[in-house]
C-alpha positions in Angstrom: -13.2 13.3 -11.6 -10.5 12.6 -14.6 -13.0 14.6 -16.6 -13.1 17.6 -14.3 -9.6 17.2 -13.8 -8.3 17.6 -17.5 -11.0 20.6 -17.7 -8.5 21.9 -14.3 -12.3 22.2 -12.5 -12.1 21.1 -9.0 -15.1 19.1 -7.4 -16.0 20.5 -4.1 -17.9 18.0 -3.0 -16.7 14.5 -3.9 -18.9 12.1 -1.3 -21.6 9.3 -2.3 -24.3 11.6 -1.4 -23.3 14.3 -4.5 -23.6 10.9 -6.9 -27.4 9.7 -7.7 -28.1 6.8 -10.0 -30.3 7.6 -12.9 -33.3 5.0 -14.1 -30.7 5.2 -17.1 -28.4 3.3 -14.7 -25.9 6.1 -15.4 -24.2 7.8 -12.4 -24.6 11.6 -12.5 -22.4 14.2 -9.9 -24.9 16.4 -8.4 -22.1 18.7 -5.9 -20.4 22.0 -6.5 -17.6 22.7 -8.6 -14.8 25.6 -9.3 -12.3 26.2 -11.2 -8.9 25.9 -9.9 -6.6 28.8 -8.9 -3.4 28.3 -11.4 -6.1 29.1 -13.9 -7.3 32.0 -12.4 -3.9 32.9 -12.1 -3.5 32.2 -15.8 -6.2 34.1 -16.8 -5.6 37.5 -14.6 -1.8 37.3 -15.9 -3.4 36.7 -19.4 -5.5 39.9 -18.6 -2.8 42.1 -16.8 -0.2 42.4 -19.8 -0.2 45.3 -21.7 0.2 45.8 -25.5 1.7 48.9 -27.2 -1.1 49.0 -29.8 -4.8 49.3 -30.4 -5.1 46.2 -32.4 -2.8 44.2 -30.2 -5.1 45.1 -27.4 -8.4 43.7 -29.3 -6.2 40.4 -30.2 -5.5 40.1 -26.7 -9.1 40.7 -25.9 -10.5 38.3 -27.9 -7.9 35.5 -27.1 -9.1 36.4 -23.3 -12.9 36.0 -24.4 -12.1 32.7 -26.2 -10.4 31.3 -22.9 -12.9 32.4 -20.5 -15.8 31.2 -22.8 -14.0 27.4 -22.9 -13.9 27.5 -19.3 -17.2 29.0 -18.8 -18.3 25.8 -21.1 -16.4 23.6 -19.3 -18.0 24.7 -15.8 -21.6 24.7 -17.1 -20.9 21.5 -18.4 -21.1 19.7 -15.1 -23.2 22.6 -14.0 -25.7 20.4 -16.9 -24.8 17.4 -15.1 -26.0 18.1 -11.6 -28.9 19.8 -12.5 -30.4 16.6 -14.7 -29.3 14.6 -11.9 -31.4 16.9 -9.4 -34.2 16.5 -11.6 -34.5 13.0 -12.9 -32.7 11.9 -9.7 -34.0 11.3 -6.2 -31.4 13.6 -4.4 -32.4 14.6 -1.3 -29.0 15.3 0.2 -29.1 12.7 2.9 -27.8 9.3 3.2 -30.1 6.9 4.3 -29.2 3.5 6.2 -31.7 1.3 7.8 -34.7 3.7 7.2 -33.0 6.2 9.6 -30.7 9.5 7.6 -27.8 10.2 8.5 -26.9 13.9 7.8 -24.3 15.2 5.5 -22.4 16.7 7.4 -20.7 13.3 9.1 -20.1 12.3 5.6 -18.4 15.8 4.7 -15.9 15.0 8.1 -15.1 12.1 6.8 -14.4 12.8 3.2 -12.7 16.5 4.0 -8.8 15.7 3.4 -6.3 17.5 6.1 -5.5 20.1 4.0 -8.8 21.3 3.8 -9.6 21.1 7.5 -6.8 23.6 7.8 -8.3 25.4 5.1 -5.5 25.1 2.6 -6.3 25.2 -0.9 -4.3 22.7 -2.5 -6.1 21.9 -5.5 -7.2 18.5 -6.6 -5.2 16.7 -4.7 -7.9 17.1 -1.9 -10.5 15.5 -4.6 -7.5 12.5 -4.8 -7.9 11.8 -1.1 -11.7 11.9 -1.7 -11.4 9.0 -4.0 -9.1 7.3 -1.0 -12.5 7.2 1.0 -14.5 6.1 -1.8 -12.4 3.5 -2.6 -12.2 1.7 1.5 -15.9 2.4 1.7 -16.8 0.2 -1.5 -14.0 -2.5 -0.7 -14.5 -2.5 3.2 -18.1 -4.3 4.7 -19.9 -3.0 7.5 -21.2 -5.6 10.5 -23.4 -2.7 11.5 -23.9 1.3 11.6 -22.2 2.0 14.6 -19.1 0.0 13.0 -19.0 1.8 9.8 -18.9 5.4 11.8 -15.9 3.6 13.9 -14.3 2.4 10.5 -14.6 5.9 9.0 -13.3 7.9 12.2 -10.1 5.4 11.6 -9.5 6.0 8.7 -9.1 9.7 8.8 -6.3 8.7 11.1 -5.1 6.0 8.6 -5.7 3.0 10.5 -7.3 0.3 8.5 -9.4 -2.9 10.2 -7.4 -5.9 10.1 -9.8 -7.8 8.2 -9.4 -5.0 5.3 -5.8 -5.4 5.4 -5.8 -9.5 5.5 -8.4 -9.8 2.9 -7.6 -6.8 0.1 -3.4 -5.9 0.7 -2.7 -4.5 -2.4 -5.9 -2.5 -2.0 -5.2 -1.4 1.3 -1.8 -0.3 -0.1 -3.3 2.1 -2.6 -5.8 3.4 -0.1 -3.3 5.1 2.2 -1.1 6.3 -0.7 -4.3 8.4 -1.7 -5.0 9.1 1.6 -1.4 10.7 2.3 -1.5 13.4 4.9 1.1 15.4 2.6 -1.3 16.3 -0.5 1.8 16.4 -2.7 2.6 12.6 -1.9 -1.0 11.0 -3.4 -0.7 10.1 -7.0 -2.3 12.2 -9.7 -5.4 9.1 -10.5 -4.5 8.9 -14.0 -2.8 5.7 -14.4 -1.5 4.1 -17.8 -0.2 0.8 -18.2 3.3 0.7 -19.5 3.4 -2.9 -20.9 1.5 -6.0 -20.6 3.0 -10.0 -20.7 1.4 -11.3 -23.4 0.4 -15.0 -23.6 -0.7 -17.3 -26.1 -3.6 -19.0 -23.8 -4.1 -16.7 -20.9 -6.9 -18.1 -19.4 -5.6 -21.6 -19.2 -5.2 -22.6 -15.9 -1.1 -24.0 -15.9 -0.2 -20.2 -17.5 -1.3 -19.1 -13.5 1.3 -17.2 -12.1 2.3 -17.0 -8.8 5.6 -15.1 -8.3 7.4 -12.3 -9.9 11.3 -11.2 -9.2 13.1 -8.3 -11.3 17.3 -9.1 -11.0 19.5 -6.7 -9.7 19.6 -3.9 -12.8 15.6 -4.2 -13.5 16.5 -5.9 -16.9 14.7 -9.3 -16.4 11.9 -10.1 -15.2 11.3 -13.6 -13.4 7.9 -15.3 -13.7 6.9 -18.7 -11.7 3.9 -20.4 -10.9 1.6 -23.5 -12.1 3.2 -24.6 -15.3 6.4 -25.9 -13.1 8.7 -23.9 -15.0 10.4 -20.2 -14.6 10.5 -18.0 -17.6 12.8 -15.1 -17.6 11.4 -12.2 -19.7 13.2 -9.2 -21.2 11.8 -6.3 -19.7 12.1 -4.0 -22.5 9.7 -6.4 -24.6 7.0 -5.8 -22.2 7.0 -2.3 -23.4 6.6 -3.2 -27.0 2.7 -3.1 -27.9 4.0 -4.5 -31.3 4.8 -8.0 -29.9 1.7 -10.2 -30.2 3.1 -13.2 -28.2 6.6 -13.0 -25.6 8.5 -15.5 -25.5 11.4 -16.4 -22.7 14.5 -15.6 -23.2 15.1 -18.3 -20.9 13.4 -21.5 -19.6 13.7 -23.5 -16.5 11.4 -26.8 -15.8 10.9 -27.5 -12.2 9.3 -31.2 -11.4 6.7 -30.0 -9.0 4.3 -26.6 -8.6 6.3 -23.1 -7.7 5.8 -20.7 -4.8 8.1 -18.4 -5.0 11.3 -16.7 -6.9 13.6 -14.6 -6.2 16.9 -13.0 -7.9 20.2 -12.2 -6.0 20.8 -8.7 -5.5 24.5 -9.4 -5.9 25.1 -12.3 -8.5 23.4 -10.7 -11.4 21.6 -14.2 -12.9 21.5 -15.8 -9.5 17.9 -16.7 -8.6 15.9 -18.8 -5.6 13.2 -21.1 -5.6 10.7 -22.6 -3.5 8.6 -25.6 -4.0 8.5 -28.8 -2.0 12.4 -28.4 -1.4 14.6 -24.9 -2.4 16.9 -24.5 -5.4 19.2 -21.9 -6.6 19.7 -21.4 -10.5 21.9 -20.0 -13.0 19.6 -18.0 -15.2 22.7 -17.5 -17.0 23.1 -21.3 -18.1 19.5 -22.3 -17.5 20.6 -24.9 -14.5 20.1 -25.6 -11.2 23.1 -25.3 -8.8 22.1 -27.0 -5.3 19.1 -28.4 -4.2 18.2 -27.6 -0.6 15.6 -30.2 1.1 15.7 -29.4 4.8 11.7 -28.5 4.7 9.0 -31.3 5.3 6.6 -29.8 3.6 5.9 -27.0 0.8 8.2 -23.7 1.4 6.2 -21.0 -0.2 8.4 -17.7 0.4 12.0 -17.4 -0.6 14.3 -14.6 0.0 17.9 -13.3 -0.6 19.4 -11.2 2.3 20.1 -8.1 0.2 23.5 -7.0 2.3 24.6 -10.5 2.4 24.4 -11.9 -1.2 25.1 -15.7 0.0 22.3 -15.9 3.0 18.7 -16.5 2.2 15.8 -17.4 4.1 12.6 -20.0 3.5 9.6 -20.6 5.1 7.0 -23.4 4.7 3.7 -25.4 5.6 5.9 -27.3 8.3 5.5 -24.4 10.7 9.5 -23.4 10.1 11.6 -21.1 9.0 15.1 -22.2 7.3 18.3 -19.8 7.2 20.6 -20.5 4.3 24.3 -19.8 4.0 27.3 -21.3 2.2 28.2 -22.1 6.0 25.5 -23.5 7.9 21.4 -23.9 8.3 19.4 -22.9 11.4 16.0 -22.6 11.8 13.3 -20.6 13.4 10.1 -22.6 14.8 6.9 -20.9 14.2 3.5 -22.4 16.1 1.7 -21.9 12.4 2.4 -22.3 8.7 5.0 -20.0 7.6 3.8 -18.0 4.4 6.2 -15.9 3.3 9.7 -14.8 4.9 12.1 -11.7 4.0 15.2 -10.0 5.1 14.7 -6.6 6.3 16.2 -4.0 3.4 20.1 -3.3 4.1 20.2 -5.6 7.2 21.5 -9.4 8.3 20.3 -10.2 10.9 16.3 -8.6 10.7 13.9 -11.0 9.3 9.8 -10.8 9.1 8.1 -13.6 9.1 4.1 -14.2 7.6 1.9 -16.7 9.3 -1.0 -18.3 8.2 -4.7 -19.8 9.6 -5.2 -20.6 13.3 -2.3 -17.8 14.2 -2.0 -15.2 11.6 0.5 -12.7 12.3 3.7 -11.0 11.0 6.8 -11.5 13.4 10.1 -9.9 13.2 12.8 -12.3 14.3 16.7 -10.9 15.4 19.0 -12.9 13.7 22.1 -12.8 16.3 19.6 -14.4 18.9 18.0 -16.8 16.5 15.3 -17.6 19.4 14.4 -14.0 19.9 11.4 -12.5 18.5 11.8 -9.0 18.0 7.9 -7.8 17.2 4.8 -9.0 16.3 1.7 -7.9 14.8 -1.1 -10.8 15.4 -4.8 -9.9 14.2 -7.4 -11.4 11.3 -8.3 -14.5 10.4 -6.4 -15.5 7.0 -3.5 -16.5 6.5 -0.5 -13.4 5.7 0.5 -14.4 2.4 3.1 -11.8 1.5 5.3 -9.5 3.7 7.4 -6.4 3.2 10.5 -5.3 5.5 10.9 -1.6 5.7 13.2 0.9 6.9 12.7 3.2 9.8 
């Protein structure tokens, strides 16, 4: 797709049953493809212009020739493609499952984007919601046919199966941004990494990390985990593929494991951590201010109420969930482990809460009646390890 997409050739039918696997083991696209209208466009403006002179007109005649022959090329290079495939494949133009085919046009439903169903040409952006299906139907697993075809009718609708969402989050994330209804909302699917942390033994186990913050101005980056110890990176260096090894510009040893970590949105070097107990540090000085040890057992979410810069919440294995101020401590009881708490963005008194095994669910708790729970969202099996308040 990257490939037709740099060639601006859109792929008309972007499904698993226009892709055949070769005795070569290589993966050959047998649909249709076109070239997209801007170039059209390009080339009938090209072809439109006029030119005063006789020699001007065979200059622009040949540049014309030259573009429609790299185009031509381009097109009867995957033209190439899908008719080796046809041959030296075993495309029949059916999807089989359990002996029995299943005709293409389901599949076609289910991989048609909106904007095509209205029969709006928007380019290849409707191959980017394509590779949306692709990407839930290689994660997601099936219990039977009959589930799949409920799965897929879903997800044109954008609802994912709880056990998808429990079991691949960050996945499921990325597979509604390229299914967005609004074409010009998906990403482009060319994706290039900015930076990288580099290590000096990154596949020994104590370099494991298991929380990341950014402070207030996105200068610093946070980084806590197995080795006991938070290292605060300069996020400019991370951009430097010149560095072989970062270092921290700062270093704080912890006695026991970490959770989680979190910076202050208002006190620039302010950050939170959770292990057994909570502390607060000066990333400034490389200290720890106060100790909090209210929790029984491990807390393993930590976060800083972004309106009010000295209230922060924790939650832990000891089914609770501690409110922090420079005032008082409360706490919200929770019939499960508490995984991972957070303030609702430019609000107080809204806080989400992530439980884990025997009664996953996210809850959102209102803070002025601490025993009040405002909503929640029970479903899967695993336990909800990370949770994200959002407005509206």
């Amino acid at each position: 797709m990257d490939f037709a997409h740099s060639q601006d050739i859109i792929l008309q039918e972007l499904r698993p049953s226009r892709f055949i696997l070769l005795p070569s083991d290589k993966v050959r696209y047998a649909g249709s493809s076109v070239k997209s209208r801007s170039t059209l466009a390009l080339m009938n403006c090209d072809s439109e212009r006029k030119r005063p002179r006789a020699e001007e007109n065979i200059g622009a005649a040949k540049v014309m020739a030259s573009k429609q022959q790299k185009l031509d090329q381009d097109v009867k290079t995957i033209e190439r493609l899908q008719d080796s495939t046809c041959t030296q494949g075993n495309f029949s133009g059916q999807i089989m499952h359990d002996n029995r085919p299943v005709m293409v046009p389901l599949e076609e439903e289910w991989y048609t984007s909106p904007e095509e169903c209205n029969r709006v040409d928007c380019g290849t952006t409707s191959n980017v919601y394509s590779l949306g299906v692709f990407l839930f139907e290689l994660l997601c697993s099936f219990e039977s046919w009959d589930a799949r075809q409920v799965a897929m009718s879903d997800l044109q609708h954008r609802i994912l199966p709880s056990g998808f969402l429990s079991e691949n989050p960050k996945e499921a994330g990325f597979c509604l941004w390229l299914l967005h209804p609004d074409h010009s909302s998906r990403p482009t699917a060319r994706f290039e990494i900015c930076g990288k942390l580099k290590c000096d033994d990154l596949l020994n186990a104590v370099n494991v990390i298991r929380s990341i913050g950014f402070n207030r101005n996105e200068d610093y980056r946070a980084t806590a985990g197995v080795s006991k110890k938070i290292n605060v990176f300069e996020f400019s260096t991370l951009l430097d593929d010149s560095i072989d090894i970062h270092y921290p510009a700062v270093e704080m040893s912890n006695k026991s494991k970490l959770s989680c970590v979190c910076w202050n949105s208002y006190m620039r070097s302010f950050l939170a951590s959770t292990d057994y107990d909570g502390l607060i540090w000066d990333a400034g000085t490389a200290r720890s201010l106060s100790q909090y040890d209210e929790h029984q057992k491990r807390a393993w979410g930590v976060d800083f109420c972004q309106v009010d810069p000295m209230r922060f919440a924790s939650g832990s294995d000891d089914c609770s969930t501690k409110l922090w101020s420079i005032y008082e401590a409360s706490t919200i009881w929770n019939p499960a482990n508490v995984c991972c708490a957070q303030f609702l963005a430019q609000s107080t008194n809204l806080l989400a809460l992530g439980s884990g095994i025997g009664h996953p669910r996210i809850s959102s708790h209102q803070l002025l009646k601490l025993k009040r729970e405002a909503l929640c969202s029970a479903g899967g099996s695993k336990l909800v390890g990370k949770g994200l308040g959002v407005r509206g």
